[in-house]
N, C-alpha and C positions, 0 to 999 in steps of 0.2 A: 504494500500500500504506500504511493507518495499522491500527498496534495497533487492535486492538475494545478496549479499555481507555481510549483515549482520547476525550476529548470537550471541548466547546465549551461556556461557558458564564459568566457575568456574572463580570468580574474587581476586582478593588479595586484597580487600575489603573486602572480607567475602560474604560469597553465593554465588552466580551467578553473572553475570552482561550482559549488552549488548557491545560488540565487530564488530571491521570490519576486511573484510580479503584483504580489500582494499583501495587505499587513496581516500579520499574524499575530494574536496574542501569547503573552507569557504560558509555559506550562500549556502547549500545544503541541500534540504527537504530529509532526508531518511526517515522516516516513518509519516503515515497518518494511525491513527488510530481509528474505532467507541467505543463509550464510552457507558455504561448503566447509566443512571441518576438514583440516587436515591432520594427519599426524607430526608429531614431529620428525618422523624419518623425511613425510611429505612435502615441514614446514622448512627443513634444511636445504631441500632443490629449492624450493621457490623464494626463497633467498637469496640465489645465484639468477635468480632472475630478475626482470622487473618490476613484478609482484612484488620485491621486498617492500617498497613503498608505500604500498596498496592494503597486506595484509596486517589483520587485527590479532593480537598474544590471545590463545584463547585456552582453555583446560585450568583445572585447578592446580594443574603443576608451572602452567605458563610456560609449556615446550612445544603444546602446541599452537595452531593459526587456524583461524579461519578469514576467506575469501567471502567480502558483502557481496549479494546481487543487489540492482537497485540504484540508488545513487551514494550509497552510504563513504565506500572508496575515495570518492568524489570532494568532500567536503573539506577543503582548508582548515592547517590549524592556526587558533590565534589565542594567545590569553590578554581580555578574560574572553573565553569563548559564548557567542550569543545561545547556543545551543550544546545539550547536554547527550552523551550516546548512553544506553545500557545495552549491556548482552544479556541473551536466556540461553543459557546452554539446553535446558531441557528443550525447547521449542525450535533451538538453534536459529534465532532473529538479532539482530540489534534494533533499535529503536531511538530514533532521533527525535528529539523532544526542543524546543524553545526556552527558554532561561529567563529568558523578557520578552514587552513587548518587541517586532521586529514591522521595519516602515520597508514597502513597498519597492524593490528594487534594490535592496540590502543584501550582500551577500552573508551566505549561512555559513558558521564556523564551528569546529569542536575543538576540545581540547584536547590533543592526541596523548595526553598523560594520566586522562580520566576526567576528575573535576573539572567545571569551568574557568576557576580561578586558579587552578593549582599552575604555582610556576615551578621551572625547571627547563634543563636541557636537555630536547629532544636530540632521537638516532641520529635525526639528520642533521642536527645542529653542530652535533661533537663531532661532524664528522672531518 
């Protein structure tokens, strides 16, 4: 499930990113998305690929990944991020939720470290 408001498109961020073309209230599910689990023997190839970038730490050991379908992939990080993800391992979804309200042409961000606020050095940062 994504809003029909949402979309996909050139960010100033660099790449692409996820955008709305409408406002959206605080604590608003926009997308619900199914995920491939991988193992971690799985998550160590797609590491040597492009996917590294792409994929989510997922298991309670955190060895392994899952791959969002969807636009979940998609979404820039920024702190503080407007938007908050959760995983369900049982349902195997994440879920992208609003943080606040969001104006009309805003692009959508998470925090790739978990919380919206939470700061730190991401993978790609250190790198």
């Amino acid at each position: 499930m994504i809003l029909p408001f949402i979309y996909i498109a050139p960010s100033e961020k660099g790449g692409r990113g996820v955008f709305t073309s409408e406002a959206i209230p605080a604590e608003t599910v926009i997308e619900v998305s199914p995920v491939l689990v991988l193992t971690s023997e799985e998550r160590k190839a797609a590491e040597t690929t492009a996917l590294f970038n792409y994929i989510f730490e997922w298991g309670d050991a955190g060895d392994g990944a899952a791959v969002a379908w969807g636009y979940v992939s998609m979404y820039n990080h920024h702190t503080p991020a407007n938007c908050h993800y959760t995983m369900d391992a049982d349902f195997e979804t994440i879920t992208i939720t609003t943080v606040r309200d969001i104006s009309a042409g805003e692009e959508l961000f998470i925090n790739y470290l978990g919380e919206p606020d939470h700061a730190g050095e991401t993978w790609f940062e250190s790198r």
